[in-house]
LUMDRENRO-402398 format. One record per residue (C-alpha): residue in three letters; z, y, x. Coordinates in Angstrom, 3 decimals. Layout:
N
    r        zz        yy        xx
  Ala         Z         Y         X
...
***
This chain:
131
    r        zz        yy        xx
  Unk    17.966   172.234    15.228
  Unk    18.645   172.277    19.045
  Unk    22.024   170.142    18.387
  Unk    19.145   167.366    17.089
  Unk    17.645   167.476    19.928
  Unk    20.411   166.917    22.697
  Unk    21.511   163.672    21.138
  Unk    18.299   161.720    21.666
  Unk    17.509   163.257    25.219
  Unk    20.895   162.600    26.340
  Unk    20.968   158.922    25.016
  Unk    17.126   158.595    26.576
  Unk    18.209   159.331    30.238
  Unk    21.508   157.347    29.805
  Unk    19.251   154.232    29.081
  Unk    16.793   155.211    31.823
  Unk    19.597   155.362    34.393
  Unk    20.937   152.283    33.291
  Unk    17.966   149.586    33.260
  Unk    16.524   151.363    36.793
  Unk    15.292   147.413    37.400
  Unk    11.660   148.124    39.449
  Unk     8.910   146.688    37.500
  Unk     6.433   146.473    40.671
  Unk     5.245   143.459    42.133
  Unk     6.377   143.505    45.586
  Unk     7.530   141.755    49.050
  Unk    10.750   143.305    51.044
  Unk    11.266   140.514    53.830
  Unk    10.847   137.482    55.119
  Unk    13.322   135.116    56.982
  Unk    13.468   133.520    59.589
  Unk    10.951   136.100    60.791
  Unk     9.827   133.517    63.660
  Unk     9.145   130.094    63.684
  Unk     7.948   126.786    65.622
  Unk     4.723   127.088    67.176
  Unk     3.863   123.576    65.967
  Unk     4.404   124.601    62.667
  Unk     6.724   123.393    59.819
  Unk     9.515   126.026    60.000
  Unk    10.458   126.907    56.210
  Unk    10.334   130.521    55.442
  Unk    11.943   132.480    52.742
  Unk     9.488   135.226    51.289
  Unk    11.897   137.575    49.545
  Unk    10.535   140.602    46.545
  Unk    10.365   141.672    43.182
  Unk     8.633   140.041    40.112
  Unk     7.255   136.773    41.223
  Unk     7.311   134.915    38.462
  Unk     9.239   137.421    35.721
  Unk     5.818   138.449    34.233
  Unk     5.178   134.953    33.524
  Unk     3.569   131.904    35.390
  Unk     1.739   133.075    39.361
  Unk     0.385   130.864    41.653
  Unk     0.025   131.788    45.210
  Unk    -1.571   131.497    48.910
  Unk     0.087   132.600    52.099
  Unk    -1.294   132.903    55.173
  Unk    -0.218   133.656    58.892
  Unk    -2.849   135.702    59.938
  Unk    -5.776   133.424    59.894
  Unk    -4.042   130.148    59.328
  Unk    -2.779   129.203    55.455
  Unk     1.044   128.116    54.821
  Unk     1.676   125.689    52.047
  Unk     3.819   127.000    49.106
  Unk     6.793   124.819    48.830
  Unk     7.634   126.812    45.328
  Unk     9.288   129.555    43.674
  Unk    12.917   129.758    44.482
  Unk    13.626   132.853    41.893
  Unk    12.009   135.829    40.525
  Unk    12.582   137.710    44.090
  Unk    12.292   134.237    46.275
  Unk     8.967   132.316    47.153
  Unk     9.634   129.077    49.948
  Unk     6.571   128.476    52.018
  Unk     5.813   126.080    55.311
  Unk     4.857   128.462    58.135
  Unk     1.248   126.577    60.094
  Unk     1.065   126.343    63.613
  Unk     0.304   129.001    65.744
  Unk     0.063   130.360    69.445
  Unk     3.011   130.720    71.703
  Unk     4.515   134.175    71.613
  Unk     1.619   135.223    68.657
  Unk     2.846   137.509    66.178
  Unk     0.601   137.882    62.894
  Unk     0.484   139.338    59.469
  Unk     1.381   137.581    56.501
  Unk    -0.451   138.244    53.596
  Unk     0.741   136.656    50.021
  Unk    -2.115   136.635    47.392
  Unk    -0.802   136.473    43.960
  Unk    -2.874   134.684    41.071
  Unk    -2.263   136.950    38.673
  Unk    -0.735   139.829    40.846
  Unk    -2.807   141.562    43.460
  Unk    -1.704   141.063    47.519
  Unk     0.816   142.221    50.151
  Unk     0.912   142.583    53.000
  Unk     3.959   141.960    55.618
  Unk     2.442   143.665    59.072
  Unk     3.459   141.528    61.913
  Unk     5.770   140.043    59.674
  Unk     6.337   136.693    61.913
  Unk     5.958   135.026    65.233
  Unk     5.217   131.967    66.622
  Unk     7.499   130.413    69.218
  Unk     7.873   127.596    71.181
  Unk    10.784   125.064    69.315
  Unk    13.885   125.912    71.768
  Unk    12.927   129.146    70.302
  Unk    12.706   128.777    66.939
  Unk    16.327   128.280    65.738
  Unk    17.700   125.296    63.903
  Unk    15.964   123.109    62.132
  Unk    16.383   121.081    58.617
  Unk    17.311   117.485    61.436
  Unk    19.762   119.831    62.994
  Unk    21.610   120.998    60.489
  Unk    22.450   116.647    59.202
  Unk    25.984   116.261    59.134
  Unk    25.553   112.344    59.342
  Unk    24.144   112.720    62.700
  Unk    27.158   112.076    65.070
  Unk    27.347   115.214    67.592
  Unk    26.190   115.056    71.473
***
Protein backbone atom coordinates (compact mmCIF):
# COMPACT_ATOMS: atom_id res chain seq x y z
CA UNK A 1 0.00 0.00 0.00
CA UNK A 2 2.94 2.40 0.79
CA UNK A 3 4.54 1.50 -2.83
CA UNK A 4 0.96 3.35 -4.05
CA UNK A 5 1.69 6.02 -2.41
CA UNK A 6 5.37 7.02 -3.45
CA UNK A 7 4.46 7.11 -7.10
CA UNK A 8 1.99 9.99 -6.96
CA UNK A 9 4.01 12.09 -4.29
CA UNK A 10 7.07 11.68 -6.19
CA UNK A 11 5.46 12.63 -9.62
CA UNK A 12 3.55 15.68 -7.54
CA UNK A 13 6.84 17.43 -6.43
CA UNK A 14 8.56 16.65 -9.82
CA UNK A 15 5.73 18.80 -11.46
CA UNK A 16 5.88 21.38 -8.66
CA UNK A 17 9.62 21.85 -9.19
CA UNK A 18 9.22 22.07 -12.70
CA UNK A 19 6.40 24.82 -13.45
CA UNK A 20 7.99 27.08 -10.27
CA UNK A 21 6.58 30.16 -12.73
CA UNK A 22 5.36 32.92 -9.76
CA UNK A 23 1.77 33.54 -10.13
CA UNK A 24 1.91 37.06 -8.18
CA UNK A 25 1.29 40.24 -9.64
CA UNK A 26 4.34 42.17 -9.18
CA UNK A 27 7.00 45.04 -10.20
CA UNK A 28 10.99 44.18 -9.96
CA UNK A 29 12.52 47.40 -11.71
CA UNK A 30 12.35 50.11 -13.63
CA UNK A 31 14.83 51.56 -16.26
CA UNK A 32 16.24 54.20 -16.90
CA UNK A 33 15.73 54.86 -13.20
CA UNK A 34 16.15 58.79 -13.94
CA UNK A 35 14.89 60.91 -16.41
CA UNK A 36 14.50 64.59 -17.97
CA UNK A 37 13.18 67.02 -15.69
CA UNK A 38 10.99 68.40 -18.49
CA UNK A 39 9.52 65.25 -18.85
CA UNK A 40 9.14 62.78 -21.80
CA UNK A 41 11.91 60.24 -20.98
CA UNK A 42 10.39 56.63 -21.80
CA UNK A 43 10.62 54.24 -18.99
CA UNK A 44 10.53 50.54 -18.95
CA UNK A 45 8.41 49.18 -15.90
CA UNK A 46 9.60 45.59 -15.66
CA UNK A 47 7.36 42.47 -13.35
CA UNK A 48 5.34 39.58 -13.35
CA UNK A 49 1.74 39.03 -14.70
CA UNK A 50 0.70 42.18 -16.39
CA UNK A 51 -1.44 41.15 -18.72
CA UNK A 52 -1.20 36.99 -18.40
CA UNK A 53 -4.44 36.95 -16.29
CA UNK A 54 -6.15 38.57 -19.04
CA UNK A 55 -6.83 42.25 -20.22
CA UNK A 56 -5.39 45.32 -17.22
CA UNK A 57 -5.42 48.74 -17.71
CA UNK A 58 -3.22 50.97 -15.76
CA UNK A 59 -2.10 54.51 -14.15
CA UNK A 60 1.40 55.45 -13.16
CA UNK A 61 2.40 58.13 -11.35
CA UNK A 62 5.74 59.90 -10.21
CA UNK A 63 4.92 60.78 -6.93
CA UNK A 64 2.22 63.29 -7.36
CA UNK A 65 2.41 63.81 -11.07
CA UNK A 66 0.66 60.96 -13.57
CA UNK A 67 2.83 59.32 -16.54
CA UNK A 68 0.99 58.32 -19.63
CA UNK A 69 0.99 54.54 -20.46
CA UNK A 70 2.52 54.12 -23.80
CA UNK A 71 1.35 50.18 -23.58
CA UNK A 72 2.14 46.80 -22.62
CA UNK A 73 5.37 45.60 -24.02
CA UNK A 74 4.94 41.80 -22.57
CA UNK A 75 3.55 39.99 -19.72
CA UNK A 76 6.66 41.30 -17.44
CA UNK A 77 7.06 44.82 -19.52
CA UNK A 78 4.73 47.98 -19.20
CA UNK A 79 6.28 51.38 -21.39
CA UNK A 80 5.20 54.59 -19.78
CA UNK A 81 6.20 58.55 -20.43
CA UNK A 82 7.83 59.76 -17.20
CA UNK A 83 5.99 63.81 -16.40
CA UNK A 84 8.05 66.54 -15.50
CA UNK A 85 9.44 67.02 -12.33
CA UNK A 86 11.92 69.07 -10.05
CA UNK A 87 15.62 69.14 -10.57
CA UNK A 88 17.44 66.57 -8.50
CA UNK A 89 13.66 65.23 -7.05
CA UNK A 90 13.50 61.69 -6.49
CA UNK A 91 9.84 60.17 -6.01
CA UNK A 92 7.90 57.01 -5.73
CA UNK A 93 6.27 55.39 -8.46
CA UNK A 94 3.22 53.80 -7.84
CA UNK A 95 1.47 51.53 -10.75
CA UNK A 96 -2.32 50.97 -10.10
CA UNK A 97 -3.57 47.99 -11.86
CA UNK A 98 -7.34 47.81 -13.12
CA UNK A 99 -7.91 44.62 -12.25
CA UNK A 100 -4.75 43.97 -10.03
CA UNK A 101 -4.23 45.88 -6.83
CA UNK A 102 -0.94 48.54 -6.63
CA UNK A 103 2.85 48.66 -6.18
CA UNK A 104 4.82 50.47 -5.12
CA UNK A 105 8.60 51.28 -6.40
CA UNK A 106 10.06 53.55 -3.26
CA UNK A 107 12.14 56.24 -4.71
CA UNK A 108 12.08 54.36 -7.71
CA UNK A 109 13.18 57.46 -10.10
CA UNK A 110 14.64 60.89 -10.34
CA UNK A 111 14.29 63.84 -12.09
CA UNK A 112 17.28 65.47 -13.75
CA UNK A 113 18.17 68.18 -15.69
CA UNK A 114 18.56 66.84 -19.74
CA UNK A 115 22.60 66.73 -19.88
CA UNK A 116 21.69 64.42 -17.17
CA UNK A 117 19.30 62.31 -18.32
CA UNK A 118 21.09 60.05 -20.87
CA UNK A 119 20.27 59.67 -24.52
CA UNK A 120 17.37 60.35 -25.96
CA UNK A 121 14.98 58.70 -28.83
CA UNK A 122 16.66 62.19 -31.44
CA UNK A 123 19.98 60.95 -30.28
CA UNK A 124 20.01 57.69 -30.96
CA UNK A 125 18.84 58.67 -35.31
CA UNK A 126 21.31 57.20 -37.40
CA UNK A 127 20.25 59.61 -40.34
CA UNK A 128 21.43 62.46 -38.38
CA UNK A 129 25.02 63.12 -39.72
CA UNK A 130 27.47 63.19 -36.52
CA UNK A 131 29.05 66.58 -34.97
Amino acid sequence: MTRRLVLPVLLLLAVSACGDKDTKLKVTGIEPERGDVDGGTYVRIKGNRFIDDGPRNAKVYFGSRQGTVVRFASDSELIVEAPGGSPNEKVDVLIIFDPGGQLKIKDGFTFVEKNDAGPSVQDLDISKPKK
